[in-house]
C-alpha positions as a Markdown table, in Angstrom:
| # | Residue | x | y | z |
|---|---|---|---|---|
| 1 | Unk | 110.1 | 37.7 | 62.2 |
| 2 | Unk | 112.1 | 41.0 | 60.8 |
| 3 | Unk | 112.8 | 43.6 | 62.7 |
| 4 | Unk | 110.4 | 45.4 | 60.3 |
| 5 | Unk | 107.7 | 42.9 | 60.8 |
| 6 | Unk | 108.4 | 43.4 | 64.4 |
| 7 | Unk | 108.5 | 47.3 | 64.7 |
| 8 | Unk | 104.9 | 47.1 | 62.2 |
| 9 | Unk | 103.2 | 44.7 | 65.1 |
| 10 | Unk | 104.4 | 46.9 | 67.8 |
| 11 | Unk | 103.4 | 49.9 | 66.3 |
| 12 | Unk | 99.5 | 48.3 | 65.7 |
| 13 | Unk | 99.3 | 47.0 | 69.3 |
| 14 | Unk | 100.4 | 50.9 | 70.9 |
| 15 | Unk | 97.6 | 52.0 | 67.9 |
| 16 | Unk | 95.4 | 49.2 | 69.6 |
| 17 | Unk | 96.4 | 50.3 | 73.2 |
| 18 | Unk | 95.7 | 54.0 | 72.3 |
| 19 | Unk | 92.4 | 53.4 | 71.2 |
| 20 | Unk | 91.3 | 51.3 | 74.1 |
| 21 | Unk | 92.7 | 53.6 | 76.5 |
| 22 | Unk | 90.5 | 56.1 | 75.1 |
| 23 | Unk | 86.9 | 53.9 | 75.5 |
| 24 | Unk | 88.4 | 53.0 | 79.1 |
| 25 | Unk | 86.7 | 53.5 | 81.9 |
| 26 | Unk | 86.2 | 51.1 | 85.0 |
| 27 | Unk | 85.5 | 48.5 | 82.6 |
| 28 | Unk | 87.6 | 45.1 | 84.0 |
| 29 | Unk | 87.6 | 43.3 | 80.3 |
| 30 | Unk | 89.4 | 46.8 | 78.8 |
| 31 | Unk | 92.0 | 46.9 | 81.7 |
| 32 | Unk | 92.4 | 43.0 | 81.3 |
| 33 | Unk | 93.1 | 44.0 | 77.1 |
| 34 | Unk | 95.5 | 46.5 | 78.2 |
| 35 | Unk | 97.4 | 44.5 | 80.5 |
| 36 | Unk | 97.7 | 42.0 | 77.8 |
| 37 | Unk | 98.7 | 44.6 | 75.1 |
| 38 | Unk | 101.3 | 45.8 | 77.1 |
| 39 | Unk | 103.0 | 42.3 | 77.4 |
| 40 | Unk | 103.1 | 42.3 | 74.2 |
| 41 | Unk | 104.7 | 45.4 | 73.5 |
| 42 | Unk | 107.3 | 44.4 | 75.9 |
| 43 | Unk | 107.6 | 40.9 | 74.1 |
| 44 | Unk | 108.1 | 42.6 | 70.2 |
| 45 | Unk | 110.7 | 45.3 | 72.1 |
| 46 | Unk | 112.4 | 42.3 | 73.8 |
| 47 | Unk | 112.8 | 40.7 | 70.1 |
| 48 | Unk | 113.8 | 43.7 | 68.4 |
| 49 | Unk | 116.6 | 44.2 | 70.9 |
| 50 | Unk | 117.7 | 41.0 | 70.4 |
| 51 | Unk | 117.4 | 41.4 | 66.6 |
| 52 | Unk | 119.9 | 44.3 | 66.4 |
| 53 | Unk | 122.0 | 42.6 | 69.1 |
| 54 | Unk | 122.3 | 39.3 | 66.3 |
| 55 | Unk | 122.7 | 42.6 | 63.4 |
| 56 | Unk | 125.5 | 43.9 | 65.3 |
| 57 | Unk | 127.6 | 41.0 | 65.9 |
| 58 | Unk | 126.8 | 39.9 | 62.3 |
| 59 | Unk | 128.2 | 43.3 | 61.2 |
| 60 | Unk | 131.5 | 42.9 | 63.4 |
| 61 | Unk | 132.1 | 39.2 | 61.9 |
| 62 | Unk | 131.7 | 40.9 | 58.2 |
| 63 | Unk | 134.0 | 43.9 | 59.1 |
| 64 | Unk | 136.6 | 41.9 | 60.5 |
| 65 | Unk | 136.4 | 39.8 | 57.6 |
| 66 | Unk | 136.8 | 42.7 | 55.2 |
């Protein structure tokens, strides 16, 4: 997965968060959704991190090589 890809899937599930947040109310299923949502968004941040970390050592390697 691209970082792009990444950033486009996190950016759906806050848009998916937002919207359940806003039906919310003491409903268990919703808060379940959210919880599970949010995990997620912590799992594609995770991966991006990770994604620049491999983009900046890649970057280092090529510049020393220049």
């Amino acid at each position: 997965m691209t970082i792009n890809d990444k950033l486009s899937q996190l950016k759906k599930t806050i848009a998916e968060i937002k919207n359940i947040s806003e039906k919310l109310g003491n409903d268990n299923v919703l808060n379940n959704k959210i919880d599970e949502l949010n995990k997620e968004v912590s799992r594609l941040k995770k991966g991006i991190g990770e994604s620049i970390d491999e983009l900046e050592e890649f970057l280092k390697e090529e510049n020393a090589r220049s």
